[in-house]
N, C-alpha and C positions, 0 to 999 in steps of 0.2 A: 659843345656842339658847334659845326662849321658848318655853313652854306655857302657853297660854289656855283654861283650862275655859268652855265656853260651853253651860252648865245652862238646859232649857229648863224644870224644873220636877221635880215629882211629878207619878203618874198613877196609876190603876188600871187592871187588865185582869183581866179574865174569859173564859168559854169563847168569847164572839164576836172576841176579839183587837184590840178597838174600846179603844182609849186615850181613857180621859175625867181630866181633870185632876183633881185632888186636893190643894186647901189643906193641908199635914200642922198649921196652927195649928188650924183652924176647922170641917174635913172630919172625920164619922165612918164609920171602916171596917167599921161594923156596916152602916149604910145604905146599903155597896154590896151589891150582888148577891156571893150566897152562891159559895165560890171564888176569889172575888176578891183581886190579887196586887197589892202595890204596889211600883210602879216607875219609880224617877228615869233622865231621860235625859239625857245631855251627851255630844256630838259636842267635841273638840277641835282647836284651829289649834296649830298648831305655826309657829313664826318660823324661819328660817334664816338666815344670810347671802346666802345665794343663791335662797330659795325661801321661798314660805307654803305650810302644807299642811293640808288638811282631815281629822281623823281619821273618818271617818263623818257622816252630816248629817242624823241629828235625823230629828223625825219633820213635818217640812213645816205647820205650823199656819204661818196670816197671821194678822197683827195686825187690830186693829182699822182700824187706816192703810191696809191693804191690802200691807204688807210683809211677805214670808217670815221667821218667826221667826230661822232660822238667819242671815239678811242684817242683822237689828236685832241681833242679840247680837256679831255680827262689825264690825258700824259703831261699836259700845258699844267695840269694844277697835283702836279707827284702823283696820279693815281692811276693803277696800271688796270685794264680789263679784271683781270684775275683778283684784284681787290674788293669789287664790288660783290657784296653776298646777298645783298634784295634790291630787285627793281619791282616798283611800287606804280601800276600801271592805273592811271582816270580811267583811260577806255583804250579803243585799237585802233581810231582813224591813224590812216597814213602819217600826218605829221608828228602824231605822239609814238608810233610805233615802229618806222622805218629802222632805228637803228637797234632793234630787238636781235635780227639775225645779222650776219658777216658772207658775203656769196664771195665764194672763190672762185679767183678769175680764170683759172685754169677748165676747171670740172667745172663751172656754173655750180656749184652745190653748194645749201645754203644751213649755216650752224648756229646756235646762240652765240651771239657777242661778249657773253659775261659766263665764263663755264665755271665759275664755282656762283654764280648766285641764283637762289630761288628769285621767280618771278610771280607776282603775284596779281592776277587779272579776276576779276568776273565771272564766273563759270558761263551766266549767261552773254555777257560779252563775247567772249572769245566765241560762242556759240555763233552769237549773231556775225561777226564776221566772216565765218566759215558756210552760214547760211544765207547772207545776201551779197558778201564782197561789194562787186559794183565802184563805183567813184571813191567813195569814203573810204573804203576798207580794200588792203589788198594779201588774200588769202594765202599766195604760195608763198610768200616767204615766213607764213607765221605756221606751216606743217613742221618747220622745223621744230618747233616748238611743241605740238601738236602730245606727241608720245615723249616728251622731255621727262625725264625723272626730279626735277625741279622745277618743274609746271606747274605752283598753286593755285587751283579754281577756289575763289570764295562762293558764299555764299552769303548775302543781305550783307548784315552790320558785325562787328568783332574787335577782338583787338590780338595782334601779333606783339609776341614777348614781351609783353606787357604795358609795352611805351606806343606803340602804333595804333591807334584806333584810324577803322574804315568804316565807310557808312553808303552804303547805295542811295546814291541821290538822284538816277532817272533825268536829269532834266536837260542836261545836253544829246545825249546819248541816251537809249534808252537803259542800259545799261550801266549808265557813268557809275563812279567812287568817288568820293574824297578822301583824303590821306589828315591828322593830327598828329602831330610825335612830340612826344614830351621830354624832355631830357635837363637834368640840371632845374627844376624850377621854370623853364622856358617851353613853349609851345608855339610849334611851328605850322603850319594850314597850308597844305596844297590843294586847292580846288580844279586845277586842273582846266577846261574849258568850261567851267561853270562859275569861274571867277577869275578869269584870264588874264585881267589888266586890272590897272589902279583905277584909272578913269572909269571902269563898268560896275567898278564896287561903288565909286561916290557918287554916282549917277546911273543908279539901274535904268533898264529900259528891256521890253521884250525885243528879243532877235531872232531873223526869220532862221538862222541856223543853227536855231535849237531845236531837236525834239519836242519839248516841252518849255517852249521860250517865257508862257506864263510861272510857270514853276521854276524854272530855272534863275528868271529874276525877283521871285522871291526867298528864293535861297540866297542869292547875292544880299540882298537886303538883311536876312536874320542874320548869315555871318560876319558882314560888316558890322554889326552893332554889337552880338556877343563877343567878337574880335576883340573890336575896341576898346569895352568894358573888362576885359579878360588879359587883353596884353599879349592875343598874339602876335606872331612873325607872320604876315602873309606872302605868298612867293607866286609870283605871276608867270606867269611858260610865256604867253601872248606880249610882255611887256619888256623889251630890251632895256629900254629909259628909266623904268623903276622895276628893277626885278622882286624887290623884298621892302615892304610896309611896316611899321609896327608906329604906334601912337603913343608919344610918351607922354 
């Protein structure tokens, strides 16, 4: 089993939820708009013997080429769109979800990024962003998806081919997931915005941008400790500087 951190950078965000990039050598955080939170994004691939898999995907920026960031960070590490066969979605805010679809700059029209992989979401997620959109959520480019014939809505808790377990955990999102995949003896945890960073596992604390900020940080706290005792790989999307944990 390989894991591939594929960091699309620093950002800030403020009250409009509008991600603008952020030099951390050259940018100062004084000269953003007051409130202003900095925040790194990285979507993971994970290798299988039998599978590639998408942890999330970024927040859809093109390059100047006119390629989807998330496709240039994955060709960076031998992996072509058409390899990927599951992406394993937390939830649908913008910066986990942007590089879901590919808009073509011709016809504006917008298609999955990955055409041979299921994607697998929430049933009631993907609900809710189609029913509130708003700041967090941006709905038209996820109709591509919409009537996808490799659209899987879950439902609660499961497990996919045996090695995947998901678990509706509510507390960022009302709808969040977490992701388990076992392979080889090894167990890897992606929490998604429910355990974003290293720093928020070793020091919970409620945050006002959870849904359920109390819940959410005592989910930090159970899976920090069962982790630890357990031996898993933890994989942060929010942490550039420590993307993957494990406690030897």
């Amino acid at each position: 089993m390989k894991v591939i951190p594929l960091s699309e950078g620093s950002f800030t965000i403020d009250h409009t939820k509008r991600f603008v990039p952020f030099d951390t050598g050259s940018d100062d955080m004084e000269q953003r708009s007051k409130g202003s939170l900095l925040v790194e994004i990285q979507p993971f691939a994970v290798v299988l013997d039998h599978s590639i898999l998408l942890l999330d995907a970024g927040l859809g920026h093109i390059d100047e080429g006119g390629m989807p960031q998330i496709h240039r960070n994955l060709a960076e590490a031998g992996i072509s769109p058409g390899d990927v066969d599951k992406v394993l979605l937390t939830h649908l805010h913008k910066d986990h979800s942007g590089g879901l679809v590919s808009q073509d700059l011709l016809t504006g029209a917008f298609s999955p990024s990955f055409p041979n992989a299921h994607y697998f979401v929430q049933r009631a997620e993907f609900e809710e962003a189609f029913r509130h959109g708003g700041s967090s959520y941006d709905p038209q480019p996820l109709e591509a998806l919409r009537s996808h014939e490799r659209l899987v809505l879950l439902d609660g808790d499961g497990i996919l081919d045996g090695s995947i377990r998901y678990t509706h955990s509510g507390g960022h999102s009302r709808h969040h997931q977490v992701f388990w995949i076992a392979d080889s003896g090894e167990t890897l945890f992606f929490g998604g915005d429910e355990a974003p960073q290293l720093q928020q596992m070793r020091f919970p604390y409620v945050a006002k941008y959870d849904f359920d900020g109390r819940k959410a940080r005592d989910l930090r706290r159970d899976w920090w400790q069962k982790g630890r005792e357990e031996g898993w790989t933890f994989l942060f999307y929010h942490d550039v500087k420590s993307p993957t944990y494990k406690e030897y």
